[in-house]
C-alpha positions as CSV (number, residue, x, y, z in Angstrom):
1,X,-19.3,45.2,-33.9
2,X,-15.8,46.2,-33.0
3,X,-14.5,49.4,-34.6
4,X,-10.9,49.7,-35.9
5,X,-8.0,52.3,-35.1
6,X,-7.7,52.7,-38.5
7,X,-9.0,51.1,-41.9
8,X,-8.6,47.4,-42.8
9,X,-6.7,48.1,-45.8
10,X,-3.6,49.7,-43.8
11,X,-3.7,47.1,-41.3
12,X,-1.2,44.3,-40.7
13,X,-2.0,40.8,-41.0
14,X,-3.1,38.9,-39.3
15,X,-6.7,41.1,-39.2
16,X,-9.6,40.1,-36.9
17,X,-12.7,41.5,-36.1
18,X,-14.9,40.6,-33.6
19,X,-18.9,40.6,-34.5
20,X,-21.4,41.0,-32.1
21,X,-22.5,37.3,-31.8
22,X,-19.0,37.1,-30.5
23,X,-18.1,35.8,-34.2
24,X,-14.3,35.7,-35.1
25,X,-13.8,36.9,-38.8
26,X,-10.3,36.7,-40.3
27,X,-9.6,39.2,-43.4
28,X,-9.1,37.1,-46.3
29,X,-8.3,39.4,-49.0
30,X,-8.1,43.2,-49.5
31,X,-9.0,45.2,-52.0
32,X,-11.5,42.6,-54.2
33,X,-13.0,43.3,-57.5
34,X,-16.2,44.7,-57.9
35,X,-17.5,41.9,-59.4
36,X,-16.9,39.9,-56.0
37,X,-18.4,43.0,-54.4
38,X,-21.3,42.3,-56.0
39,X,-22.2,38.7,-55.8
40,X,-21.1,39.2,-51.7
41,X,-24.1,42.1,-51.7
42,X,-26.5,39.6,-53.5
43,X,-25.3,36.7,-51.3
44,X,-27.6,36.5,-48.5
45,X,-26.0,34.0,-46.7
46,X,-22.8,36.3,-46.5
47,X,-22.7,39.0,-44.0
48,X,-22.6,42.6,-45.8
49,X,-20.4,45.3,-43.0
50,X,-20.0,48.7,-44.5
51,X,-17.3,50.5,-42.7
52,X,-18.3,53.8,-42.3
53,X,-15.3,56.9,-41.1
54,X,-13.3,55.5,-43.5
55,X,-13.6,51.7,-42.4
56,X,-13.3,52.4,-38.4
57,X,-16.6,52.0,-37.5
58,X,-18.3,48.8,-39.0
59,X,-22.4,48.2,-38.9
60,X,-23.5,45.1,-39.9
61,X,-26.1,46.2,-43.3
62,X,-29.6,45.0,-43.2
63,X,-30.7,42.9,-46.2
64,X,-33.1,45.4,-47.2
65,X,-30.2,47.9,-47.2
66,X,-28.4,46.1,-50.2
67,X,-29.8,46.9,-53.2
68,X,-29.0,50.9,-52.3
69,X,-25.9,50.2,-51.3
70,X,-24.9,48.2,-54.7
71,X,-26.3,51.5,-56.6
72,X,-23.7,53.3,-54.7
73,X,-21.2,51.1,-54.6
74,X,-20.7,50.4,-58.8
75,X,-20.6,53.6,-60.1
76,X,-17.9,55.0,-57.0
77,X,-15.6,51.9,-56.2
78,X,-11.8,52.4,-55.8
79,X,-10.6,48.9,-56.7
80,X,-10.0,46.3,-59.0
81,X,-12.8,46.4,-61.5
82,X,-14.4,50.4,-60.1
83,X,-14.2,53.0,-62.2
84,X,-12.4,56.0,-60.5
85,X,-9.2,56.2,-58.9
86,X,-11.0,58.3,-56.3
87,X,-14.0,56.2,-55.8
88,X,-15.5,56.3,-52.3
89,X,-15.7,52.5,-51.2
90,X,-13.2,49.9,-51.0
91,X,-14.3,46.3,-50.1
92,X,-12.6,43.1,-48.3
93,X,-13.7,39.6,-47.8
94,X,-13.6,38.1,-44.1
95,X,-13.9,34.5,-43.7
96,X,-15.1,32.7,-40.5
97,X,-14.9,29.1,-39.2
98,X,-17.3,26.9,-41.6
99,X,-16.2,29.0,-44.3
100,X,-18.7,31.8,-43.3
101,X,-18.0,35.1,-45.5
102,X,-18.3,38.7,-44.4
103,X,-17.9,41.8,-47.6
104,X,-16.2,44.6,-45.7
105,X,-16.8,47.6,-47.3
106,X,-15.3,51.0,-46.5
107,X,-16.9,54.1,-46.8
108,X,-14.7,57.3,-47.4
109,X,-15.6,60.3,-47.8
């Protein structure tokens, strides 16, 4: 997966990243509410990325993986619907052709 010079949510749009399959997602919309977070992480026909170094680096999340990742996630989510203003993780929604969606989330530390 392609890393970014810096995190998703300072980027410009347009914002692409390139997958590994050679998939072209599109950023959607920044900064989504957790309770979008959430269905995305239970979706398993969405792709779940979590951005780790602050969004930078992005590894696709195993399915597996999820369940831990929403225990983390709900209780330390800066964003619409988290419930610190320092929370750890932001998320974003890619979209890809056939209306394929991707849950970016970013890790900070």
């Amino acid at each position: 997966m392609q890393a970014f010079h810096m995190n998703p949510d300072q980027l410009e749009a347009p914002v692409q990243l390139l997958g590994d399959a050679g998939t072209a997602w599109l950023l959607r919309k920044k900064r989504v509410d957790l309770r979008a977070v959430r269905r995305l992480l239970k979706d398993h026909a969405a792709t779940v990325v979590l951005g780790e170094s602050g969004g930078t680096r992005p590894r696709l999340v195993a399915d597996g993986e999820r369940p831990m990742l929403w225990d983390k996630v709900k209780d330390d989510y800066k964003g619409p619907g988290g419930s610190r203003t320092a929370g750890r993780y932001r998320a974003h929604e890619f979209r890809a052709e056939a209306d394929r969606r991707m849950l970016n989330l970013e890790e900070h530390c």
